[in-house]
C-alpha positions as CSV (number, residue, x, y, z in Angstrom):
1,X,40.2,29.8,47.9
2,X,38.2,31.0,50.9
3,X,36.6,34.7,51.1
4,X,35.7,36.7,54.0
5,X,32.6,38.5,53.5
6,X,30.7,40.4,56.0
7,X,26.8,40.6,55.5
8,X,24.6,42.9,56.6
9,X,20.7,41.4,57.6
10,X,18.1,43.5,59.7
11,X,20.8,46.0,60.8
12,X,23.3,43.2,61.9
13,X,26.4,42.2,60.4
14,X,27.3,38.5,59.8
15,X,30.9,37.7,58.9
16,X,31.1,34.6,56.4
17,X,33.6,32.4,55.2
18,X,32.7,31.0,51.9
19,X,34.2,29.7,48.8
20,X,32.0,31.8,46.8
21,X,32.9,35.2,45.6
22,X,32.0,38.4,47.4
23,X,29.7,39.4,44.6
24,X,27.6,36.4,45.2
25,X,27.7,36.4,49.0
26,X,26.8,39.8,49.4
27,X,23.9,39.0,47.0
28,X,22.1,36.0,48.9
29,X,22.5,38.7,51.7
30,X,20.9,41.2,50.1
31,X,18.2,39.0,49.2
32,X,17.9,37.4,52.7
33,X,17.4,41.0,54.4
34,X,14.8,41.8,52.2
35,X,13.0,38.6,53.1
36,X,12.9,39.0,57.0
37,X,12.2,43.1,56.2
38,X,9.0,41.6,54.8
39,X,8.0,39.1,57.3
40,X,8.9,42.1,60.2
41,X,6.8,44.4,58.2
42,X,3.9,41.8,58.8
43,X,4.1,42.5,62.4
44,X,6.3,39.5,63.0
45,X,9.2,39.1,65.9
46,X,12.7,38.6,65.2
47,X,12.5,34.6,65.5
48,X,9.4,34.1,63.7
49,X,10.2,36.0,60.9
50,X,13.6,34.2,60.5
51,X,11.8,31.6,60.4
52,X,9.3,32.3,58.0
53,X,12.1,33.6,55.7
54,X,13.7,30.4,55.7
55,X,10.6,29.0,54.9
56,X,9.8,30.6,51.9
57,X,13.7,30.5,50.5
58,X,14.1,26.8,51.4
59,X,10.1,26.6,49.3
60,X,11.5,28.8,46.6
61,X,15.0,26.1,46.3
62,X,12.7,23.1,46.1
63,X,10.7,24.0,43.4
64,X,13.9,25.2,41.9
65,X,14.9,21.8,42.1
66,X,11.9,20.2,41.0
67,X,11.9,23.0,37.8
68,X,15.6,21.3,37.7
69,X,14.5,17.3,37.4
70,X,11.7,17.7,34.9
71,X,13.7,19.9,32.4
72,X,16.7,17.2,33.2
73,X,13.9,14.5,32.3
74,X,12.6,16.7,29.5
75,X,16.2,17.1,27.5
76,X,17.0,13.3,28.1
77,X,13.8,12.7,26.4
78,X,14.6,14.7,23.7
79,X,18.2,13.1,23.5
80,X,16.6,9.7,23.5
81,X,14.5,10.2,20.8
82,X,17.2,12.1,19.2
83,X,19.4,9.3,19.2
84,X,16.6,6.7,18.3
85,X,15.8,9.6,15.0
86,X,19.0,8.9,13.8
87,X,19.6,5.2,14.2
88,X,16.1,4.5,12.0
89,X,17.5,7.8,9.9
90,X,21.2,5.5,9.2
91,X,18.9,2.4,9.0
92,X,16.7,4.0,5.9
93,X,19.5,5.2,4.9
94,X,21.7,1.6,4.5
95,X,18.5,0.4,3.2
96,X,17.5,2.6,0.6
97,X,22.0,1.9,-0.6
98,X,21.3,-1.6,-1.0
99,X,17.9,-1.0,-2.9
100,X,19.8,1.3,-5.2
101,X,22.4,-1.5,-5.3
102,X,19.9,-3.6,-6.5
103,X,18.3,-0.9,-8.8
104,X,21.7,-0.7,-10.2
105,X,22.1,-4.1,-10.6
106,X,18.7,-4.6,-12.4
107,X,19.2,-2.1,-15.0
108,X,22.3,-3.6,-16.2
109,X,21.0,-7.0,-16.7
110,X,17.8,-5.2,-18.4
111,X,21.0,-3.4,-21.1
112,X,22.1,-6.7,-21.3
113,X,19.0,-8.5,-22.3
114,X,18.0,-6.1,-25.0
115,X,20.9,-6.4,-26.8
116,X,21.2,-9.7,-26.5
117,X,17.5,-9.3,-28.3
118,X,18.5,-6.9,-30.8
119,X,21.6,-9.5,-32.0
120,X,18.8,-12.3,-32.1
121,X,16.6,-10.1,-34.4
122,X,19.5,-9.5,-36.4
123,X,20.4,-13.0,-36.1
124,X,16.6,-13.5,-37.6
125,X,16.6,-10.9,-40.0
126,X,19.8,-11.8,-41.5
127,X,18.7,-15.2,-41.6
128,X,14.6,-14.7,-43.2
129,X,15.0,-11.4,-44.6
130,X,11.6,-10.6,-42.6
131,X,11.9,-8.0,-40.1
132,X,10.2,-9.3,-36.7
133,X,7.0,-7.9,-36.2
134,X,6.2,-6.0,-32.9
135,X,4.9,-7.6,-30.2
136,X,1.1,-6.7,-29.7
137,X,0.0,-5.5,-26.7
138,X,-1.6,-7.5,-24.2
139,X,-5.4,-7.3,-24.0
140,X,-7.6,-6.6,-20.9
141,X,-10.1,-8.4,-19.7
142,X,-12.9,-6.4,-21.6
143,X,-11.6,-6.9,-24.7
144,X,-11.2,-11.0,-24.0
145,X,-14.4,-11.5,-23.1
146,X,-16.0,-9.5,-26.3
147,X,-13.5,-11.4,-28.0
148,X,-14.8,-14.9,-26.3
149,X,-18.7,-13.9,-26.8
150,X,-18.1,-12.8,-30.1
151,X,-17.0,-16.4,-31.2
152,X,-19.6,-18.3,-29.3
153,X,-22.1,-15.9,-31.2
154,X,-21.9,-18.2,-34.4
155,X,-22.2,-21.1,-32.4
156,X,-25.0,-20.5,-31.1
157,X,-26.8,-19.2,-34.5
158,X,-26.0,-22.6,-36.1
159,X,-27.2,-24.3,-33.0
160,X,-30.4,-22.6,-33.2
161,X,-30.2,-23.3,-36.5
162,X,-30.2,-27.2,-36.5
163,X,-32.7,-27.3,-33.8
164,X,-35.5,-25.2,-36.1
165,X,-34.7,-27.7,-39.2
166,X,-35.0,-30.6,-36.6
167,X,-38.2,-29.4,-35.7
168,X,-39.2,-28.7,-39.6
169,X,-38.0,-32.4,-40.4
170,X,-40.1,-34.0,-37.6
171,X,-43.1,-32.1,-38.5
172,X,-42.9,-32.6,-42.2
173,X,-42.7,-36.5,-41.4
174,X,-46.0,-36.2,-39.3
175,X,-47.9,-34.2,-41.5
176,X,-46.7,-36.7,-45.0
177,X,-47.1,-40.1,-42.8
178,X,-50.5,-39.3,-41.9
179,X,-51.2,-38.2,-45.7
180,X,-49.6,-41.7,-47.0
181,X,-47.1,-43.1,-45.3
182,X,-45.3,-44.8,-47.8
183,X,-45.2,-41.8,-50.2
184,X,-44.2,-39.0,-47.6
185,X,-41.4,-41.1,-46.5
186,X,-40.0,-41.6,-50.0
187,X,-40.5,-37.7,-50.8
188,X,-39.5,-35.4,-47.7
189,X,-36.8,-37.9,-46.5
190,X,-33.8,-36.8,-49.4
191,X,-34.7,-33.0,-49.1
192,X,-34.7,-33.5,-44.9
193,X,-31.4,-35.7,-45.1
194,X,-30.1,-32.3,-47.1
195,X,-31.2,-30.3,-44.9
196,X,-30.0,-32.2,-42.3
197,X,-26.1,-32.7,-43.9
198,X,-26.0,-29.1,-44.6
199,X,-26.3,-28.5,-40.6
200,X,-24.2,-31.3,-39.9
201,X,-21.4,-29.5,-41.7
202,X,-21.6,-26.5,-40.2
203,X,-22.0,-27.8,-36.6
204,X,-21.8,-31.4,-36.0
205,X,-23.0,-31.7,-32.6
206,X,-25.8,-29.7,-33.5
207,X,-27.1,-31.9,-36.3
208,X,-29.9,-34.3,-35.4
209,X,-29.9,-37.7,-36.2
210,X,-32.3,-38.6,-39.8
211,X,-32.8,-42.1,-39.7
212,X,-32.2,-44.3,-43.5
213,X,-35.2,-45.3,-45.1
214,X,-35.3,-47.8,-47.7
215,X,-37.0,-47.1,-51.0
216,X,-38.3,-50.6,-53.1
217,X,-38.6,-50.4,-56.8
218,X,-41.6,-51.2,-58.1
């Protein structure tokens, strides 16, 4: 629907057909007037001053427009990422179902398995009489290797151990074959070869080697 509305701008009237209401006509006049009042109270003729108001109101519509584009860009942004928010949102969201699913599942079998266990250990107990012991708790690493040292600790001792009477035998032998031979060999070589066997029992691989020596009646 058209309206007629007559304007008024620098003391002229303008009649206007428009398909805006008379409010709003009569207040883009009223805002128009005011604009060439200020560029005719700079000292400016009729022409120039129109055309400095238009100027300035087609100035004030562009950046209007611009103000227009980037808060268009702005909400689309927002939108976007919106939209993205709640498509990783419903993704997490299926995701953490099936892990739940899965959770779900888990637990069940777990049930399962320990009573399946518990009618075994009746099964066993029924069966022995002896209740199942506990199973012990697994060690750490610190406490296997003080466990390995501590049983390479006698192993060692005993090595050490067959070397020193190794040395004692071979010195003994020196010291009586360069006294008499004959007589050293006959006397140190039974208590050595018991020293010896004694070591040997303890660590075979240790023990050294005592070679037979052959006594003759006289």
């Amino acid at each position: 629907m058209s309206n007629s509305v007559t304007v008024k701008i620098c003391g002229e009237e303008f009649k206007l057909i428009t398909e805006s209401s008379p409010e709003y006509t009569q207040a883009v006049g009223v805002h128009v007037n005011a604009e060439m009042q200020k560029m005719l109270n700079a000292h400016m003729g009729r022409m120039e001053a129109a055309i400095m108001t238009a100027l300035n109101i087609a100035d004030d519509l562009f950046k209007v427009r611009l103000t227009d584009e980037q808060l268009r860009a702005q909400i689309k942004s927002a939108l976007d990422a919106e939209a993205s928010a709640k498509a990783e949102a419903n993704a997490f969201k299926r995701e953490n179902l099936s892990l739940q699913k899965k959770l779900d599942k888990a637990e069940k079998a777990l049930a399962k398995a320990e009573k399946s266990l518990q009618k075994v250990q009746k099964a066993v107990v029924s069966v022995t009489g002896e209740t199942p012991a506990p199973e012990a708790a697994p060690l750490d690493e610190a406490a296997m290797a003080e466990i390995v040292e501590k049983s390479k600790r006698p192993r060692k001792a005993r090595k050490a151990k067959a070397e020193a009477v190794k040395v004692e035998t071979e010195t003994v032998e020196e010291v009586a074959a360069e006294a008499e031979p004959e007589a050293a060999e006959v006397e140190t070589a039974p208590e050595a070869a018991e020293a010896v066997a004694e070591v040997a029992e303890a660590e075979p691989e240790a023990a050294p080697e005592v070679p037979e020596i052959a006594v003759e009646d006289e």
